[in-house]
N, C-alpha and C positions, 0 to 999 in steps of 0.2 A: 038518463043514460050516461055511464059513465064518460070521461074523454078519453079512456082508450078504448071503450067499443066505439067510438066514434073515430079516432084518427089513428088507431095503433092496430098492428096487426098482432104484432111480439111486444111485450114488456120482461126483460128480466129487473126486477129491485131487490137490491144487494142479495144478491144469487151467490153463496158457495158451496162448493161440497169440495169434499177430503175424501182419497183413498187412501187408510192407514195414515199415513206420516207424511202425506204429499198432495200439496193444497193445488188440486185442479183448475177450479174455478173461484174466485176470491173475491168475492163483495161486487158481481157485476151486475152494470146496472148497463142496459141496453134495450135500445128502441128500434122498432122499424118501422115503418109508415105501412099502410096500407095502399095495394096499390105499386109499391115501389120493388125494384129488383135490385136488392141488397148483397153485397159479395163482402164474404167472410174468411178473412184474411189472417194469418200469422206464424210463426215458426211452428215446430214439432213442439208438443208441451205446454202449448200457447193456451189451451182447453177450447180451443174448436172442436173437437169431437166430443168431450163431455156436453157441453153446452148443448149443440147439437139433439146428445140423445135427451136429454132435459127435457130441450124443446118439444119433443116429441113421446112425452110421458114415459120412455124407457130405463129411466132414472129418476128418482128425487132428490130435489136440494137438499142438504144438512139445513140452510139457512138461510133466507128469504122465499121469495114470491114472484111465478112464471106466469103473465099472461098470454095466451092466444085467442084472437080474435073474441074478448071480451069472455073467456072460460077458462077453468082451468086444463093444462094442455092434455089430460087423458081425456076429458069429456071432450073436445073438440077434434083430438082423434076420432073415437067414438061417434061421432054426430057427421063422419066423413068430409069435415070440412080441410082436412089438411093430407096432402100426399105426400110421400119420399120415395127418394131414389137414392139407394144406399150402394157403394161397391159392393158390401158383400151379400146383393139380394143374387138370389137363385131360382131356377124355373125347373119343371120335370124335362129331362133330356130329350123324352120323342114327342114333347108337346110341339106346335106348332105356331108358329107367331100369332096367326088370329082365336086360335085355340084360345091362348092366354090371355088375347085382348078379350075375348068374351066373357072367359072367368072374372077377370078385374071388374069389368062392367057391373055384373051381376052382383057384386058386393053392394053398389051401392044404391041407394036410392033414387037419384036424376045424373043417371051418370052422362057421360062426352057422347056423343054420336061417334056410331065408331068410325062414320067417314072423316069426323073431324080428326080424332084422334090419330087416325091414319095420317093423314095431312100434313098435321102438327110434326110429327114425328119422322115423316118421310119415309113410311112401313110400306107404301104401297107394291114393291115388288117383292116385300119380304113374307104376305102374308100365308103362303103355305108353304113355308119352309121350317123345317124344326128346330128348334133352338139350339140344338146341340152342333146345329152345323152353320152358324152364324161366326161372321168373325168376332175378334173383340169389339169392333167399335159398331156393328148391329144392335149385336147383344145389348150397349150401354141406349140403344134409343129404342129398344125394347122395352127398356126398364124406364127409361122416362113416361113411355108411353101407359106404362104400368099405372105408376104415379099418378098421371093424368088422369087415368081414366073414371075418375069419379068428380071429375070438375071441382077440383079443392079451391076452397078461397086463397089457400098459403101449397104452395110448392116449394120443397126443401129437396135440392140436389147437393148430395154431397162426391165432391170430385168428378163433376158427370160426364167428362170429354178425354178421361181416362182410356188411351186405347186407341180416339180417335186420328186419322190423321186429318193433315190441315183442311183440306175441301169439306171432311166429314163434320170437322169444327164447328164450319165456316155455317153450312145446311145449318146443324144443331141449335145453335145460336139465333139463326134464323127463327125457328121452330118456336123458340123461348120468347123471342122477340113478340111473335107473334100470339101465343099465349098469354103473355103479361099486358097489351093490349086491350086486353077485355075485360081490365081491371082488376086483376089478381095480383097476389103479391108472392114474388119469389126469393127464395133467399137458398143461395148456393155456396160451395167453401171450394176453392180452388187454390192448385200452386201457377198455376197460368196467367201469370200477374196482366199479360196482353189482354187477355182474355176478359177480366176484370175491369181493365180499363176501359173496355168498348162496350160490354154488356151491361153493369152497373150502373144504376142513378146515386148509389148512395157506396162507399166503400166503409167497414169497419173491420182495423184491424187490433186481432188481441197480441196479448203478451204476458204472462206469468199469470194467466185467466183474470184481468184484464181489461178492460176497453184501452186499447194506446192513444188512437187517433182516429177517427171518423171524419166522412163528408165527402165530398165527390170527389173525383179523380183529381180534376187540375186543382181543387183545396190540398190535398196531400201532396201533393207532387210540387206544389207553392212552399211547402213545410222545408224543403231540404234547398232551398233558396239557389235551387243553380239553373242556369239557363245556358240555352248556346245560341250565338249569332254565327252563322255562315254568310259567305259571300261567294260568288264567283269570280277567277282569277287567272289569266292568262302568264305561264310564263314562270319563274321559278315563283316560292316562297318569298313576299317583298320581309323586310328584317324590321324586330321590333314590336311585332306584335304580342309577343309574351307579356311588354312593359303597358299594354293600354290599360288602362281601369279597368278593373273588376276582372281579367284576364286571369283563370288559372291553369289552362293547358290549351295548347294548339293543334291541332290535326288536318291532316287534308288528303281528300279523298278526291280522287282525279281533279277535275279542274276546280272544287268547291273546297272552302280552308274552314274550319269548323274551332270556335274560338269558345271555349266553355268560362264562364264568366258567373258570378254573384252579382253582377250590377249591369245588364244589358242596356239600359240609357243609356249609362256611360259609357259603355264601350260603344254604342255605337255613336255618337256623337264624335268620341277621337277617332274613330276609323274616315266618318265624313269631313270632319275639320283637317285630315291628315291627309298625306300624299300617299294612298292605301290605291287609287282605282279599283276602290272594292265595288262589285252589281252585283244588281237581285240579291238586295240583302234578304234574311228570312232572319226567324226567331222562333225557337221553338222552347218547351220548356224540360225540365230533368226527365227521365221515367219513373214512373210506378216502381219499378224496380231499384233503382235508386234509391227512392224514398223508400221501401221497403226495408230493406238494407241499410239504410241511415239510421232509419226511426226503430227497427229491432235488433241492430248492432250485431245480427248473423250473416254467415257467409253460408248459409244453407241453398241447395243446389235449387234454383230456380226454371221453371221451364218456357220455353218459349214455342 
């Protein structure tokens, strides 16, 4: 057995394809583990959407080699081991929620229980209602629910909480949580860099199609080297704090002074060695977003 039917779920090696005059995806070479819930990150153009359909046999490389789960990615389509949840999937108007979960079923060979399925996806009050009268953010855990329903080893959500608000997020996530749990591996592309950073074991972000930077949150978020020490503080702004080490902006939000710094040692060493009466120091480290925006040099509108 090869090592990536053993530890890989995805393989791209040097993957590109070209549309006309405009190089999509360019010599990628990316992994995911098996098992791991992978978020796929990068600007507009980045070739997360090529890759993507790639992945999922709806396009071929001009040049290199796609694997999934030890196959090539049409046959592992084909053999039901992989689901998606695409924006632009669509259902019949006066079908009805459990209508569609029983169709999906039936596609597959050992498909989810549909209580689970239910479950997972939070349908249970949704299911005799027709699709067409669901809000947007139903409709998207509809469509997850879709996906799921044939118990895929790889779940691919592309933009899946599109629509939703925050509590509906909050559920969703859950859902996923719980699904990747039982050893599945999911790999999803979002602009909700929050999102990302709570749901993710692993981040990869592209850039001119790409790999830029991979690895967990706090590895990327370590890339863009800034941190902030706060402290608690009675009484005006004490002066001087601009000049401490590693200091490059000061802020203060009601009683707490927020010191963005390159070198948190040392700032906090001269805050203690100093006549600061700084408490309850904390430390935290830059955002995802940040390093986002560092690392792909866009001011592309981020969501939160």
């Amino acid at each position: 057995m090869s090592q990536m039917a053993m530890g890989y779920a995805v393989r791209f090696s040097g993957v590109s394809k070209n549309f006309d005059q405009v190089k999509a995806v360019d010599g990628l070479d990316l992994s995911i583990g098996r098992g791991q819930t992978t978020a796929l990150l990068g600007p507009n153009g980045s070739g997360k959407s090529t890759s993507i359909d790639m992945l999922l046999g709806l396009l071929t490389p001009d040049r290199g080699q796609i694997e999934v789960l030890g196959s090539t990615p049409a046959a592992a389509v084909r053999a039901g081991r992989v689901g998606a949840m695409r924006q632009d999937g669509a259902f019949p108007a006066s079908a009805k929620v459990r209508e569609v979960l029983e169709l999906a079923r039936r596609l597959y060979p050992r498909p989810e229980p549909l209580g689970e399925l239910v479950d997972v996806a939070d349908l249970g009050s949704l299911l005799s209602r027709r699709v067409d009268k669901l809000s947007g953010g139903q409709l998207q855990r509809v469509r997850f629910a879709f996906a799921a329903a044939g118990a895929p080893d790889l779940l691919v959500l592309d933009e899946p909480t599109v629509a939703m608000d925050v509590e509906a997020r909050t559920r969703f996530w859950d859902g996923i949580r719980s699904y990747a749990e039982q050893g599945r591996t999911v790999l999803f592309s979002t602009h909700y860099l929050e999102e990302a950073d709570a749901a993710a074991d692993r981040i990869t972000v592209l850039a001119k199609g790409k790999v830029l930077v991979e690895g967990t949150g706090e590895e990327i978020k370590r890339t863009v080297g800034k941190r902030t020490v706060s402290f608690r503080f009675d009484g005006p702004a004490p002066t001087g704090l601009e000049l401490l080490p590693g200091v490059s902006g000061v802020e203060r939000h009601r009683d707490r002074i927020h010191l963005h710094t390159t070198d948190s040692d040392a700032t906090i060493n001269a805050l203690l060695s100093g006549d600061f009466a700084a408490r309850d120091l904390e430390t935290s480290g830059g955002s995802l977003e940040e390093a986002f925006r560092a690392l792909t040099g866009t001011a592309e509108e981020v969501k939160h």
